[in-house]
C-alpha positions in Angstrom: 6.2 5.6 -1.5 6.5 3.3 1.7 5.5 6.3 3.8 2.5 7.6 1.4 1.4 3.5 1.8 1.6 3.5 5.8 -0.1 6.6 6.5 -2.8 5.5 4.0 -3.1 2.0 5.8 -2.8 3.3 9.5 -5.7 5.8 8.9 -8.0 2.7 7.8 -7.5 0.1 10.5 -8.3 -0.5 14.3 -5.1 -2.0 14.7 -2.4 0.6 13.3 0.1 -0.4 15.4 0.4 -3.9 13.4 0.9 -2.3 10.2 4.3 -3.3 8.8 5.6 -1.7 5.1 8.4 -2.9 3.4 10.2 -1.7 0.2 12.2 -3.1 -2.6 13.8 -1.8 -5.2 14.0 -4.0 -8.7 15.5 -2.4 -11.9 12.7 0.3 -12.9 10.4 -0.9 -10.7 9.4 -0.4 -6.4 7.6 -3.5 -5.2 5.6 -1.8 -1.9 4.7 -5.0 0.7 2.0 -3.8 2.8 1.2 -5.9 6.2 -1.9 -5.3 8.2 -3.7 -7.3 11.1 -5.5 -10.0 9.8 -8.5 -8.9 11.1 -7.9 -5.4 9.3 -7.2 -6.9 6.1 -11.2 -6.7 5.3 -10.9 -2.5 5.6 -7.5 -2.5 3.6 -8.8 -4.7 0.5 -12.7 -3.2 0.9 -15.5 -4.3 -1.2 -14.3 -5.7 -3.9 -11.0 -4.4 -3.6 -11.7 -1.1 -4.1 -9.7 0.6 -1.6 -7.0 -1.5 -2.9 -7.3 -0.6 -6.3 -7.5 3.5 -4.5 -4.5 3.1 -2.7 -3.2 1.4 -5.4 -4.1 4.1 -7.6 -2.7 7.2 -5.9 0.6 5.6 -5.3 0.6 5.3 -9.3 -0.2 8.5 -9.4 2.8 9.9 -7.1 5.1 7.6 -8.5 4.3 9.6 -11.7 6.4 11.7 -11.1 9.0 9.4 -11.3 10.7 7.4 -13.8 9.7 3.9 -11.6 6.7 1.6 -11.7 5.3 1.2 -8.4 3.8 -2.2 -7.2 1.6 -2.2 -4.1 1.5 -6.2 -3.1 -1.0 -6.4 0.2 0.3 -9.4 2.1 
């Protein structure tokens, strides 16, 4: 999941570079920390959070396969 998350996030900001993703494992659950420039964090979050809620939604959606719940925290 942490390299689905940082190809996703390098692909949408000036500054790719800067683009840090960390992963932890709890129980039944992958907490995915993503770290972007903080003048990218506007094209990571979107209007409204809507590309967050899209990348938030295909990582659910690979995770799928899977027996783990995914958690995509942008920090």
């Amino acid at each position: 999941m942490k390299e689905l998350v940082e190809i996703i996030a390098k692909a949408l900001v000036d500054n790719p570079d800067e683009v840090v993703v960390t992963e932890t494992e709890k129980d039944k659950s992958v907490v995915v920390e993503l770290r972007v420039a903080s003048s990218d964090m506007g094209k990571v979050i979107g209007k409204q959070g809507r590309i967050a809620k899209s990348i938030r939604a295909v990582v659910t959606a690979a995770a799928s396969k899977t027996d783990k719940k995914v958690i995509v925290e942008i920090v």
